[in-house]
C-alpha positions, 0 to 999 in steps of 0.5 A: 764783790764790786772789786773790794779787796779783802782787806779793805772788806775786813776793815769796814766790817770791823769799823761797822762792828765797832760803831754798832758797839757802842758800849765797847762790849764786845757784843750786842743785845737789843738795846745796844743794837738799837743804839748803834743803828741810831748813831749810824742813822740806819732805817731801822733804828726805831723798828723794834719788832724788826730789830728783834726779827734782826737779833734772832736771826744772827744770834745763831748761839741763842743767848740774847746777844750778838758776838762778833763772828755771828755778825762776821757770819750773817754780814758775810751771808747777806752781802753776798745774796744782796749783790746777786740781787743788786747785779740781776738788776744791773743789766749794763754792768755798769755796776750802778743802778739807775730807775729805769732798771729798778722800775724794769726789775720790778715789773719783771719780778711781778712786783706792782710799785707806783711811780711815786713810791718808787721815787721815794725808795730811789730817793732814800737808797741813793744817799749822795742823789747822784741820780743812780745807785751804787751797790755800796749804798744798796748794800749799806740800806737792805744790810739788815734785809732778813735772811734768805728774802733777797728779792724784790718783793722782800726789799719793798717790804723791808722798805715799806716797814722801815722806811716812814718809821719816825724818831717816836717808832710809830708809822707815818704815812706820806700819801694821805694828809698830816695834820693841819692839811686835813682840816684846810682841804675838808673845810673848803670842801664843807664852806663850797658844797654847804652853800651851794645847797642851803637853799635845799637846806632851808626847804628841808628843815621848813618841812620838818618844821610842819606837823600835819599833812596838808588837808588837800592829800588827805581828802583825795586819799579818803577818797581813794583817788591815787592820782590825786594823792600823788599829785598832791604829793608834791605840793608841800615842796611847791607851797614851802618854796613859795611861803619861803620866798614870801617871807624874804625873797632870796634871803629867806632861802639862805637864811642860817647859811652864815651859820652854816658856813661858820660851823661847816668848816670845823665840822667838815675838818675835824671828821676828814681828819677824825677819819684819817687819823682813825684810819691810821690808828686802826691800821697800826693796830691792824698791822695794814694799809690805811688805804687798805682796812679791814671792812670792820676798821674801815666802818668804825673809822668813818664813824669815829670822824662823824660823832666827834665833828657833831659833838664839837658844833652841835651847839651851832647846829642847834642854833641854826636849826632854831633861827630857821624856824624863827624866821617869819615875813616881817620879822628879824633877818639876818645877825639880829635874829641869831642873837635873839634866838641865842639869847631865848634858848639861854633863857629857856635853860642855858646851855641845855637847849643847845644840847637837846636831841644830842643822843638822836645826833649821834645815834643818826651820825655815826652811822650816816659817816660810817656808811657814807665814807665806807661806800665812797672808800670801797667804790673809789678802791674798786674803780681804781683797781679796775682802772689800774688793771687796764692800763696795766700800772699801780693803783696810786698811778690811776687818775679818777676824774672829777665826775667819777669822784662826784657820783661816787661820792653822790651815791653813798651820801644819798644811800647813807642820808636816807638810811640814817633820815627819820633818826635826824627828823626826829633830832631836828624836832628836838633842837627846834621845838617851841620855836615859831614854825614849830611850837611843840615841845617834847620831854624827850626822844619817847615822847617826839618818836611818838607824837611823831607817829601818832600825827603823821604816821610812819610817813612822817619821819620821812617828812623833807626826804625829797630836798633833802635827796636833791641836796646830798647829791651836789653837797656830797659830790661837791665836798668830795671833789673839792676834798680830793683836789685840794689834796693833790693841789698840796701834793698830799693825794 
């Protein structure tokens, strides 16, 4: 094969032989082959699972080991089916393999790789970057390829589960971001969208804040003039927005933004990377691509990202919520009201108070992330995949505009919102009790879950749904594509 004479081919299986064999023994078992695989920096030196795939196949006598002639055997064997594969592939006969006539074999094998992936395998066969491969370097990098699979489709596959195995043997994944990366492009994401919507914020949490219906929309519904109720329907928004512009102008209406902006950026960061480091984990388990989970692993991941971001700034959130409903016309602005409003919620207990309604949180979170990231996850998968079928190419190759990216992204942040809304009205109740716009107090989530229902009926829990709607489509949009762009500016898509 390739011209080797068959004594220099018997010195290098015995040289291989005798590097593997470490321990000079004469045979190897797991530990030794793995040992061996390690001083030669092969590929599958920490994929135990497919070392033992590699020892069960060779060890044709059984025992647990590998003697010399079962290696002389099984290398004799698999050389011989990889250079069939590695000269099919070879058209020129040039006796080296260049991208184009790997790209070329794939397509014709039915094989769907993207450009990327593709570079990264070509990358990592070519091990003197030459710009082409030689079949030594094939055959030294598929050596181990299980028996009777020498196709293409088995050599991405042996690729795919040895190639990003790291020194600890766990998987790495090289297309999604690592480490700090998540925390940097979800917390842009969070600081751009968050203040481009606090003014609809404020609206919401001012709504919430009142009561009892206004006296105008209960008159006209005794009345029974449906008209009229639906006219008054949206007075509260119009009358919110003028009592909040005449308690400060502008400022009134992104009063808390500050707040926002200090605690939306590890809450964005910590659930983009609590989701992807879920996504990896279950994948591990699974056995899958990250890209690809099970709906039930996808589920759970997003709502893992969600309940741990709001347990680390919940305490800020309450905050928030709390100087908001202190704002009054005439009164303290900006840092001065913060440190008074912190200093009464320790006086009235401490750190209890910047706790309450933590249940309510988690209970609304979960699910609002869980339901959010598994529709933008499987509607961006679908018209990647519909793209990719159309321009007859990988789906990593596909590139989504922004607006696509934005109404995805709108669509399952407004669907999730408004599933998950009277469980956060209730929460926010709770964090804002006793304070100036809303003086009631509560024992807990029975007793705001029914005075609730008892004063304003089923309607009320819905009570701010409509700014709120308005807020999730550029919020939710905005985060998205500041997330996935800033993804792709650190080559990390």
């Amino acid at each position: 094969m390739n011209g080797e004479s068959y004594e220099h081919r018997e010195q290098r299986i015995q040289e291989l032989w005798q590097t593997l064999d470490t321990r000079n023994e004469g045979q190897l078992d797991l530990g030794a082959l793995k040992k061996g695989l390690r001083k030669i920096d092969h590929p599958l030196k920490n994929a135990d699972d497919l070392l033992y795939d590699v020892l069960r196949a060779v060890d044709t006598s059984g025992d647990g080991r590998i003697q010399y002639n079962e290696f002389r055997v099984f290398v004799d064997h698999a050389e011989r089916e990889l250079w069939q594969l590695f000269s099919s592939i070879d058209k020129d006969n040039s006796g080296a393999l260049d991208k184009g006539e790997l790209r070329a074999a794939f397509s014709r094998s039915g094989v769907t790789i993207s450009s990327a992936k593709l570079d990264q395998f070509f990358d990592e066969v070519d091990v003197n970057h030459d710009g082409e491969i030689s079949f030594e370097e094939w055959r030294d990098f598929l050596l181990f390829l299980p028996a009777g699979q020498s196709n293409l489709r088995a050599v991405l596959s042996y690729y795919t589960a040895t190639g990003n195995v790291n020194q600890e043997g766990d998987v790495t994944i090289n297309d999604t971001l690592q480490g700090f990366g998540y925390f940097i492009a979800g917390g842009l994401a969070g600081i751009v969208s968050r203040t481009a919507t606090a003014p609809l914020d404020r609206l919401k949490v001012y709504l919430i804040a009142q009561t009892s219906p206004k006296e105008a929309t209960i008159k006209a519904a005794k009345k029974g003039a449906p008209l009229q109720v639906i006219r008054n329907f949206g007075r509260p928004l119009v009358d919110a927005c003028k009592e909040l512009w005449a308690a400060g102008g502008m400022r009134s209406l992104f009063a808390g933004n500050g707040l926002n902006v200090i605690k939306v950026m590890p809450e964005s960061a910590i659930k983009f990377g609590a989701y992807e480091a879920a996504k990896r984990a279950f994948a591990k388990i699974d056995g899958s691509d990250p890209k690809h989970l099970q709906p039930t692993s996808q589920f759970l991941a997003g709502g893992i990202g969600g309940v741990v971001s709001q347990c680390v700034v919940y305490p800020l959130d309450t905050l928030k919520f709390r100087m908001q409903c202190e704002t009054v016309s005439g009164g303290l602005h900006g840092n001065a009201l913060i440190i008074q409003t912190a200093k009464k919620m320790w006086r009235q207990g401490k750190l209890m108070p910047y706790y309450r309604g933590l249940g309510m949180g988690l209970a609304g979170m979960f699910p609002y992330s869980a339901i959010d990231l598994f529709i933008f996850e499987n509607c961006k998968n679908f018209v990647l995949a519909r793209k990719a079928r159309q321009a007859r190419c990988h789906e990593e190759d596909v590139d989504m505009s922004n607006i696509i990216t934005g109404v995805i992204g709108a669509t399952s942040g407004a669907i999730s919102a408004t599933v998950v809304y009277p469980v956060n009205l209730l929460r926010t109740r709770l964090q804002a009790q006793g304070t100036v716009l809303h003086p009631p107090t509560y024992t807990g989530i029975v007793d705001v879950t029914r005075k609730t229902l008892q004063g304003e009926g089923v309607r009320g829990l819905f009570k701010g749904v409509t700014p709120n709607l308005l807020k999730v489509a550029p919020a939710v949009s905005i985060s998205y594509i500041v997330y996935e762009n800033s993804k792709a500016l650190m080559g990390l898509r």
